[in-house]
N, C-alpha and C positions, 0 to 999 in steps of 0.2 A: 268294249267300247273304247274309242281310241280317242287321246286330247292331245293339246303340244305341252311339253313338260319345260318348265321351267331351270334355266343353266344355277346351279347352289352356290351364288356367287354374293356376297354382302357389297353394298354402296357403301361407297365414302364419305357417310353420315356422322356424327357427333353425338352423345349427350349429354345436353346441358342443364344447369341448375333452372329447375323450374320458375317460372316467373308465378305472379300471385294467380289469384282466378277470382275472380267476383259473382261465379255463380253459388248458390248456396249448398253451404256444407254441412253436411249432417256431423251429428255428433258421433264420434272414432270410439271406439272399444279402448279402454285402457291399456297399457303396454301388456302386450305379451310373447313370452318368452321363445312362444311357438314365430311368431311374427319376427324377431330377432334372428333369427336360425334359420328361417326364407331368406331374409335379406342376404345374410352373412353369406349363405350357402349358394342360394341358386341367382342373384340377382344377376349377378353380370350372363350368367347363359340366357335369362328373361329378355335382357336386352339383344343380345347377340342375336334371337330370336325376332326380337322384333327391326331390328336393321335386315331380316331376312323380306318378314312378311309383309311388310308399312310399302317399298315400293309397287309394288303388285298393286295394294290394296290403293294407294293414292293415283297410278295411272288409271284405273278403273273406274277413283271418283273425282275426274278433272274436272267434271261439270258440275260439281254440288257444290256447294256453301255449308251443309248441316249436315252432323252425321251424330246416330245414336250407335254407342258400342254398347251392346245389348249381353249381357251374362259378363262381363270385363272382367272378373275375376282380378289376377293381379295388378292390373294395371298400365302394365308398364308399354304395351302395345298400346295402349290409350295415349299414355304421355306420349309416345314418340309421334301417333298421328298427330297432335296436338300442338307438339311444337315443329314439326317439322314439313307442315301444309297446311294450306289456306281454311283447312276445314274447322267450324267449331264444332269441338264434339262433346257427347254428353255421354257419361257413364250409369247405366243400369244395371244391377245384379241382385239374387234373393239372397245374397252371406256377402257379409265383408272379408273378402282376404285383399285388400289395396295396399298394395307396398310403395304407389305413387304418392307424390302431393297433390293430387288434383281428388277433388268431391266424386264422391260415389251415393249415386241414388239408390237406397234398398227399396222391393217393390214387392207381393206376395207371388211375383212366377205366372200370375193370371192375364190381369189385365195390364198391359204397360200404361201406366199413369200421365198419358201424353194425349191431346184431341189425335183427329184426324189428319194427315198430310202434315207432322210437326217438321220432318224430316226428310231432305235430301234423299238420304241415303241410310239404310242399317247394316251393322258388321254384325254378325254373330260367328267368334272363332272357337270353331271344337267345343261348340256349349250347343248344340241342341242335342247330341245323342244323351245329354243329361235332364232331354224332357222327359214325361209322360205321355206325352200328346203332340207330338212334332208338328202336326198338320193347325191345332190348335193356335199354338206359340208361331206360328207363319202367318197363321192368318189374322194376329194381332201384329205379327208385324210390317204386314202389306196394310195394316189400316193406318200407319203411322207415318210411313214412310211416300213420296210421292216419287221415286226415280228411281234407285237402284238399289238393290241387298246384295251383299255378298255375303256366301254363307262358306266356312272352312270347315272341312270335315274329314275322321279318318273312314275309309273303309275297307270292304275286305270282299273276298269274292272265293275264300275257300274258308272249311271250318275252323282249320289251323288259323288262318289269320284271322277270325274272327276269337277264336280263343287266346290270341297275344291283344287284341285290344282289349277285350274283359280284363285280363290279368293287366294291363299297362292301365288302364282307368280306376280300377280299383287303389292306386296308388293314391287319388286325387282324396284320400280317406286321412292322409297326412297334412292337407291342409286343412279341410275343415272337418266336423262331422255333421254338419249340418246339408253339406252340398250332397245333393241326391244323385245318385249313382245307379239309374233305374237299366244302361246298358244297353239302350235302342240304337247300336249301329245298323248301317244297314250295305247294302250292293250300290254301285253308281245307277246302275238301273234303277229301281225304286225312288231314289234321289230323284231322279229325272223322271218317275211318275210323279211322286208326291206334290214337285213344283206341277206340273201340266195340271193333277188334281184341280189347283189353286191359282190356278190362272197365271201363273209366273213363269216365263219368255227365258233360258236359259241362253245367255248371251256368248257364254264361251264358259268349258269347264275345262282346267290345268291342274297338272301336276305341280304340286310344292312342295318345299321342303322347309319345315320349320325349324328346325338345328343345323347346329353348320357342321355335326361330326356326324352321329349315327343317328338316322330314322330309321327305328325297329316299325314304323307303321307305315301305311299308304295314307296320302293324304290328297286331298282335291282341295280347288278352289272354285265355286259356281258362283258368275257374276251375273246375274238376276236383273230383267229389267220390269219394274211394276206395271 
C-alpha cells in the first residue's frame, strides 16, 4: 500500500517554560530516581521528537478547539501541542511516566472517563499496540471524540521487522513496570480494516519519522475522520 512520506525536517519551533494550567492535578508520585535519569538522559531527544511530530499533528487539527492525548506517556509531545497551538489539550494514561508540568489524568485503560463528543479531536501516539483490545480502546475513543483521531503507529509487513519491534517495545520495561506490553502490532492493511470495522473514514495515511537520526522502525500516521 503506498502513502506520501513525509521530508525528516524539524520547524523552527522553541521550548518554552511552561505557563500554569488550571485544570486539575492529580497528586505526582514522589521523586524518583528512575524519573531523574529520563530527564537527564532522554529529554531533549523527547523534545527533538516532538518538534518532529506536533506539525503534522496541528495541520491535521486546524479545525478543533479540543484535543484528548490519550496514553501520553511522557508528555512532552503534549506540552509542545499545548503551548504551541490553539488547541486545549487533555492528557489521559493508565501509569504515570509525565516528565512535563502539565496534569496527567490516570484512568483504568477501559473506559475513558469523559461523556460523549467531549472532544474535537483524539491523539493516540504509538500507545495502542500497548492494548488488549485495539478495536475496544477505538471504539471508546470514537465515543468521545466528535471530528478527528489521529492515530501513530509502528508497523511491519515481514517477520523480521516484526521481530525488531517486539525487541524495540519491550525496552518500554525501563520506564515503567506497570505499562503493559501485550505486542499487538499489526500490517498497514489490518489498520485500515480495523478502522473500516469501526466505522472510521481514513483521511490520509503518511509516512513519519519520529527521531531526527535513526528510525530502526516503520512508522504511519492515520488521520481519521469520526
Amino acid at each position: 500500500m503506498s502513502y506520501p512520506s513525509v521530508a525528516p525536517r524539524a520547524p523552527e519551533i522553541s521550548f518554552d517554560k511552561a505557563p500554569a494550567h488550571d485544570t486539575c492535578r492529580p497528586e505526582f508520585p514522589a521523586f524518583s530516581l528512575k524519573k531523574f535519569f529520563r530527564r537527564f538522559l532522554f529529554k531533549s531527544l523527547l523534545q527533538a521528537r516532538a518538534r518532529r511530530l506536533a506539525p503534522k499533528i496541528i495541520d491535521s487539527l486546524h479545525e478543533c478547539s479540543s484535543m484528548l492525548d490519550l496514553g501520553c506517556g511522557d508528555m512532552i509531545l503534549t506540552e509542545f501541542l499545548q503551548h504551541h497551538s490553539p488547541l486545549q489539550v487533555t492528557a489521559v494514561d493508565t501509569v504515570d511516566t509525565n516528565l512535563s508540568s502539565m496534569p496527567v489524568i490516570l484512568y483504568d485503560g477501559n473506559r475513558i472517563p469523559f461523556p460523549e463528543n467531549t472532544f474535537d479531536a483524539t491523539v493516540v501516539a504509538y500507545m495502542l499496540h500497548h492494548c488488549n483490545n485495539i478495536e475496544a480502546i477505538l471504539h471508546e475513543i470514537k465515543r468521545v471524540t466528535c471530528r478527528k483521531i489521529i492515530v501513530m503507529e509502528e508497523v511491519f509487513e515481514s517477520k523480521f521487522a516484526e521481530k525488531v519491534l517486539h525487541l524495540h517495545d519491550n525496552g518500554n520495561k525501563f520506564l515503567s513496570t506497570k505499562m503493559k506490553i501485550p505486542l499487538n502490532f499489526m500490517k498497514i492493511q489490518q489498520w485500515h480494516e480495523t478502522f473500516n470495522a469501526l466505522d472510521l473514514k481514513v483521511e490520509q495515511c503518511t509516512r513519519i519519522y519520529q527521531y531526527p537520526w535513526v528510525n530502526i522502525t516503520h512508522q504511519v500516521l492515520f488521520e481519521l475522520r469520526v
